[in-house]
C-alpha positions in Angstrom: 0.7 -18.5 14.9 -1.1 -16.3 17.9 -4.3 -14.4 17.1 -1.7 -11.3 18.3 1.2 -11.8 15.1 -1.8 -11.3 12.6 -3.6 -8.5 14.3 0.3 -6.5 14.7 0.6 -7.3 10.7 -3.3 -6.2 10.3 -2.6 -3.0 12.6 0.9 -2.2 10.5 -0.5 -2.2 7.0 -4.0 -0.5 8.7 -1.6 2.4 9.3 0.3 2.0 5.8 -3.3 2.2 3.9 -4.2 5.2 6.0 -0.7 7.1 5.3 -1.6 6.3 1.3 -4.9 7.5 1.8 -3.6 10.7 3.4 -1.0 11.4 0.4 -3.8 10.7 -2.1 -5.8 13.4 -0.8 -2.9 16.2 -0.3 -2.0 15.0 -3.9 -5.6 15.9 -5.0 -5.1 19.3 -2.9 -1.8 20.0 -4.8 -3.5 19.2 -8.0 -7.3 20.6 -8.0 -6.7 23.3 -5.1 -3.4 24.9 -6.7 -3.0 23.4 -10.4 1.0 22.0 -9.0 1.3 19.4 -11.1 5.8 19.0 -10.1 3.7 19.4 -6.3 1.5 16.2 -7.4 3.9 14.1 -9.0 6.0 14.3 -6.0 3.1 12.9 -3.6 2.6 10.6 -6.3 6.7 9.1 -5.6 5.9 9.6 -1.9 3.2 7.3 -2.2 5.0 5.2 -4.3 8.1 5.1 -2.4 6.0 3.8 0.7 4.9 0.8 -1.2 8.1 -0.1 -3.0 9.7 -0.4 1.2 6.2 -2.0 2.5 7.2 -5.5 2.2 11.0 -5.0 3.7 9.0 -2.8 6.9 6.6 -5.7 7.1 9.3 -8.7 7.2 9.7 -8.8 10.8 6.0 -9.0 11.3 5.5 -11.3 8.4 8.0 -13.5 9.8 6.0 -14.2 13.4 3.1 -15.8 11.2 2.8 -19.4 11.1 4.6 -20.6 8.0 1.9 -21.1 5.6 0.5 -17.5 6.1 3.6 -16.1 6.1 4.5 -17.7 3.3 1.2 -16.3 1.7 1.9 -12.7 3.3 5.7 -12.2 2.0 4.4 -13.4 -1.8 1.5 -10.7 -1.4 3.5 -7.9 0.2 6.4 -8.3 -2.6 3.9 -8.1 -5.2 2.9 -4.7 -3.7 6.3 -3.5 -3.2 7.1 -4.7 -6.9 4.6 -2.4 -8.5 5.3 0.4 -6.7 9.2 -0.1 -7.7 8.4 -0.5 -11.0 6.5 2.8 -11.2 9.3 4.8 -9.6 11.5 2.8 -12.3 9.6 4.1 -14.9 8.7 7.5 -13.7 4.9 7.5 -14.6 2.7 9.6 -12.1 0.0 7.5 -13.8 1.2 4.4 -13.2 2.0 5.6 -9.8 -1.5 6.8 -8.8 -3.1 3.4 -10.1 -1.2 1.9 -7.1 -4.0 -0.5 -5.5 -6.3 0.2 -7.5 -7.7 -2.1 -10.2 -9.4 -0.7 -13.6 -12.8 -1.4 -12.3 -12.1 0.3 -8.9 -15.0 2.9 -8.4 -14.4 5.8 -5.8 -15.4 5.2 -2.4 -14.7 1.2 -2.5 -11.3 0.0 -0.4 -8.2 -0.3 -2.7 -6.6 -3.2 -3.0 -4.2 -2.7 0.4 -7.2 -1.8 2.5 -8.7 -5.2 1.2 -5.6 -7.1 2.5 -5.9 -5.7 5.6 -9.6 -7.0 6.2 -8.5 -10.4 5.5 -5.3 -10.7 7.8 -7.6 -9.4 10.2 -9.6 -12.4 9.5 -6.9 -14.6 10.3 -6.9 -13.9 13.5 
């Protein structure tokens, strides 16, 4: 694997975390700011939907790692994609908004995404 296959996988899923992020606050807008909940729940599937196609975008990049950390990348990336499919499945805005975010998440710590990205930085 070249330092360069991790740090383009690292960079990709930097930007996917940020794009979350960015829905996660114009869902709170929606929300809070003008009491839309249909306007929330559909950030919610937008968020959702970006994680349920995250490991599919990621393959190509996933696939220039050495074999072990791909291996170890695809696994982790599917897992992500799997929840989010699952809450789109079921419909839950709840379930949806938990996305990446264990039950003893507290505000202002890296979900679980921007956690990945630190340590496929650190394969580099």
């Amino acid at each position: 694997m070249s330092k360069n296959a991790a740090s383009a996988l690292a960079d990709f899923l930097e930007q996917r975390a940020k794009a979350v992020r960015a829905i996660e606050a114009e869902a709170e807008a929606v929300i809070h700011g003008q009491a839309d909940q249909a306007g929330y729940v559909d950030k919610m599937r937008e968020k959702a939907a970006l994680l349920a196609a995250l490991a599919t975008d990621a393959r190509p990049l996933v696939l220039a790692l050495e074999p072990r950390l791909s291996e170890t990348a695809d696994e982790r990336l599917e897992r992500f994609s799997q929840s989010a499919a699952t809450s789109l499945k079921v419909g839950s805005p709840f379930f949806m908004s938990a996305l990446l975010y264990p039950d003893e998440h507290q505000p202002g710590q890296p979900n679980d995404l921007e956690l990945y990205v630190a340590e496929v930085r650190s394969w580099g």
